[in-house]
C-alpha positions, 0 to 999 in steps of 0.5 A: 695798387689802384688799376682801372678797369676798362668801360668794356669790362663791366661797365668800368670802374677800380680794382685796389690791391694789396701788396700780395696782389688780393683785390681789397676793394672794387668800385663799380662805375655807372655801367653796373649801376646804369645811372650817372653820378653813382658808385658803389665800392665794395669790399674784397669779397664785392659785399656793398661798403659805400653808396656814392652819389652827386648831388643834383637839382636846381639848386646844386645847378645854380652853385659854384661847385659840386657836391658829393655825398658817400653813405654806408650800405646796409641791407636795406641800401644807402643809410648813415652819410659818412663823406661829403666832397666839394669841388669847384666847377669853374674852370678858373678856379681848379687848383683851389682844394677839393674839399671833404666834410665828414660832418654828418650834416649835408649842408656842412660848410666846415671841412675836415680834409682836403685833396691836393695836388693833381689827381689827372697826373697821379700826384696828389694828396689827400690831408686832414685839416692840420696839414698832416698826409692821410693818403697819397696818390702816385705812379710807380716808375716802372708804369708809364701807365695811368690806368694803374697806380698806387696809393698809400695810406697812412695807418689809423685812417679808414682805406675805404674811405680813402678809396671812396674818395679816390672813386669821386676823384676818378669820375671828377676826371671822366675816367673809368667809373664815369658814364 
């Protein structure tokens, strides 16, 4: 279960809980870190998983899409790249696929997964390059609420990155972790 955590509370972010109602990872949104267009998620215990970042420049102003780059957190900061997702910036063009790249290269062009649906309606997925459902994204019927929703990963995929995507897809949104 994904809820979000207000802006008034600690700056925003995502609080995920298991089915005994344990928090099992949190992602803090801008007003923790004070610069937008980064995030951290945490584990249970708030120890530092993932650093996330969007990309910026001149040239990433210039492109059709935004880029988003998730590293591992090690005592030193952010170190190996572990995701990168891609999503269009034209309004003309947003039911194309967000794209995610695991390639340990930046410039990577070629995708291994790719977010479907519509994550603003709580109603998509998350799938590998064979089409086979990774995650999936919904809301419970009992809750007319957006701000809390579930999230079910299927077993042998890593839910940190699965929820580090689902923090990206958040700020996408200008929900609870954006500036």
């Amino acid at each position: 279960m994904v809820r979000q955590r207000p802006r008034i509370v600690n700056g925003g972010g995502l609080a995920v809980m298991n089915s005994n109602q344990n928090v099992v990872f949190s992602v803090d949104g801008c007003g923790i870190l004070g610069v937008k267009g980064e995030l951290v998620l945490r584990d249970g215990e708030g120890a530092p998983l993932l650093f996330i970042r969007k990309k910026g420049g001149v040239v990433r102003a210039l492109s059709a899409h935004n880029r988003w780059n998730s590293y591992l957190m090690d005592y030193e900061g952010p170190s190996k790249l572990v995701f990168s997702l891609k999503e269009t910036k034209s309004r003309l063009l947003t039911k194309s696929a967000i794209k995610i790249s695991t390639d340990a290269k930046e410039n990577c062009k070629d995708w291994n997964f790719e977010v479907k649906g519509s994550f603003s309606e709580r109603d998509c997925t998350i799938n590998d390059r064979r089409g086979n459902v990774v995650a999936q994204v919904g809301l419970k019927e009992m809750m007319a609420n957006k701000d809390f929703y579930h999230v079910v990963v299927q077993p042998g995929y890593d839910q940190a990155f699965v929820v580090g995507v689902i923090a990206i897809l958040d700020n996408i949104h200008g929900e609870s972790t954006r500036c």
